[in-house]
C-alpha positions as CSV (number, residue, x, y, z in Angstrom):
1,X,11.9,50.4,59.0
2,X,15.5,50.8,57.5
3,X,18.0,53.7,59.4
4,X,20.8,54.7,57.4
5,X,24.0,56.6,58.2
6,X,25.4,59.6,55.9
7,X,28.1,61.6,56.6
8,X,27.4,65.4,55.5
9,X,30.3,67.8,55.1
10,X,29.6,71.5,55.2
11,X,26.9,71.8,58.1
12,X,28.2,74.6,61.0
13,X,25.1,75.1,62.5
14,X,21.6,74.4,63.6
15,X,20.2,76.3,60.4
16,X,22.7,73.7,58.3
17,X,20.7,70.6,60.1
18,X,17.2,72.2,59.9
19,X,17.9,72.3,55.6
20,X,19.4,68.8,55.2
21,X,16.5,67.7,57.6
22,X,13.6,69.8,55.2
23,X,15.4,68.8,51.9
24,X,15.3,64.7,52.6
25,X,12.4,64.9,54.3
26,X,11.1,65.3,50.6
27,X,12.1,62.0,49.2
28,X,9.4,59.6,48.9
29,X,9.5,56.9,51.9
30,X,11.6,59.1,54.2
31,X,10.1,58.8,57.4
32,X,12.5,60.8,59.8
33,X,15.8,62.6,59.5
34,X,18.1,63.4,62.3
35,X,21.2,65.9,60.9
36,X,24.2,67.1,63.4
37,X,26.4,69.2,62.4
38,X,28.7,68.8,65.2
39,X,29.2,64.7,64.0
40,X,29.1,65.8,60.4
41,X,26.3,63.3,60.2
42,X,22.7,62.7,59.0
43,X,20.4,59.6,60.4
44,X,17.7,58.8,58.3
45,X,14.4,56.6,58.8
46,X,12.8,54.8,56.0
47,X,9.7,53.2,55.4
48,X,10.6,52.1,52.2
49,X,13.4,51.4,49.7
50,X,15.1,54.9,48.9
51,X,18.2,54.5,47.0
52,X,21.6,56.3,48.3
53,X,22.5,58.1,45.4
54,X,18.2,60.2,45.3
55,X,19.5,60.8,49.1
56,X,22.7,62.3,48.0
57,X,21.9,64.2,45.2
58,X,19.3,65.8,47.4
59,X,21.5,66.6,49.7
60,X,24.3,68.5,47.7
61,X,21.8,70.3,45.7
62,X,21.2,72.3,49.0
63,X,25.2,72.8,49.0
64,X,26.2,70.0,51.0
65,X,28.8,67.4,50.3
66,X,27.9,63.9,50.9
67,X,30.8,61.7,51.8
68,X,31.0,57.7,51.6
C-alpha cells in the first residue's frame, strides 16, 4: 500500500471532504481517502499505481483546486 499527500484548496466544510472523499474514491486502486478541510489536505490509500495528475483532475472537476 502507497499513501500520498495532496493539498486541496477550496474545502470549508465537512460536506467539502465528504465530495473529494466520494469523487477519488472512484479511481481505480483507491483504497481509502481521508480529506480535511481545516489542513487543506487530502490522504489517500492505494493499492495500486494511480498516477497524480487522474487524482487531480478528479479532484477539480468537483470544483476543487489541487495544489503541488
Amino acid at each position: 500500500m502507497k499513501e500520498l499527500n495532496i493539498k486541496v484548496e477550496g474545502m470549508v466544510c465537512n460536506g467539502c471532504e465528504n465530495r473529494v472523499q466520494n469523487a477519488v474514491k472512484q479511481i481505480d486502486g483507491v483504497e481509502n481517502v481521508v480529506a480535511d478541510y481545516k489542513t487543506g489536505t487530502a490522504t489517500i490509500t492505494l493499492s495500486k499505481d494511480v498516477r497524480k495528475e487522474v487524482i487531480k483532475e478528479k479532484i477539480e472537476d468537483i470544483g476543487f483546486e489541487v495544489k503541488d
